[in-house]
N, C-alpha and C positions, 0 to 999 in steps of 0.2 A: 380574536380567535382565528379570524381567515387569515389573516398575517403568520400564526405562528403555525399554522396547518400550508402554508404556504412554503416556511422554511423549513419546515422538517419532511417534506416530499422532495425538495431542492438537493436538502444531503441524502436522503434518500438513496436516490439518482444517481447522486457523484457519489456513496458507498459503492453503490452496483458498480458503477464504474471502473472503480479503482480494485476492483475484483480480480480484474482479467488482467492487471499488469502483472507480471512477474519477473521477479529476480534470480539475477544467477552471482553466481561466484567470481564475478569482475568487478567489484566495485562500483561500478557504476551505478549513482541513485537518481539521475537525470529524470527516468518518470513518472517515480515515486514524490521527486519534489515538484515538478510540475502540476501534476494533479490533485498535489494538497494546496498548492498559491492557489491554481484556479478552483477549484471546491472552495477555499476559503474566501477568496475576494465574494466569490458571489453568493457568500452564505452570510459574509459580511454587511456586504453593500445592500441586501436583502432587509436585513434587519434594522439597519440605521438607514436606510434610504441616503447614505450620503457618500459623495466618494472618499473618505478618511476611512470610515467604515470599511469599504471594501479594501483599500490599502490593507488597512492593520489585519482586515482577517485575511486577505494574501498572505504577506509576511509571513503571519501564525500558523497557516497552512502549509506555506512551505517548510517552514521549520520543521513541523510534524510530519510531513513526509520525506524530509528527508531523513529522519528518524526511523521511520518506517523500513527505508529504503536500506538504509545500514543493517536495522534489523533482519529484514528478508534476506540480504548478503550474507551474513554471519551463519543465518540458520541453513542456504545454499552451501555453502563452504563446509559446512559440519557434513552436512548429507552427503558432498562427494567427498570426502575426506575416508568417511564411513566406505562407501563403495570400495573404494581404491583396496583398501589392505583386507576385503574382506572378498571371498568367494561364493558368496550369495546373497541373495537379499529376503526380506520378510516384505510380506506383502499383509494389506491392512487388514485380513485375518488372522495375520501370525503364523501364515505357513514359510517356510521360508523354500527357497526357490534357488539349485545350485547354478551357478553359470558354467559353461559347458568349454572345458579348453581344448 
């Protein structure tokens, strides 16, 4: 039970973490997979107490955020896309807001 109360404070942490990365409409997923290898090794290596462990949940982590990382860009790309041909924007109450030429 401390073991598993151990590893679920660990992602925890690296969720929080991975909060504050943000993507933009460059492609780039550099540290979106970064931060999934490392949350994964050591959510890995946690669990299995051994280094293959941590290996494979690197790997797996990074896989998944680089996923993420694609995801975030697509949905960047959408958002300025949107901006561009449009002459206002809606803000999270649904007023929408003219830009001033």
């Amino acid at each position: 039970m401390k073991r598993l109360a151990l590893i679920a404070a660990t992602a925890a942490l690296l969720g929080a973490g991975t909060i504050c990365a943000s993507a933009a409409c460059n492609g780039d997923t550099s540290t979106e997979t970064a931060l999934g290898a490392g949350s994964g090794a050591l959510v890995g290596g946690l669990a299995s107490h051994s280094v293959v462990g941590a290996v494979v949940g690197g790997v797996g982590g990074g896989l998944i955020g680089n996923a993420i990382g694609h995801s975030n860009n697509r949905d960047d790309c959408r958002r300025a896309s949107v901006r561009t041909h449009r002459d206002y924007y809606v803000d999270r109450d649904g007023h929408r807001h003219y830009y001033y030429r």
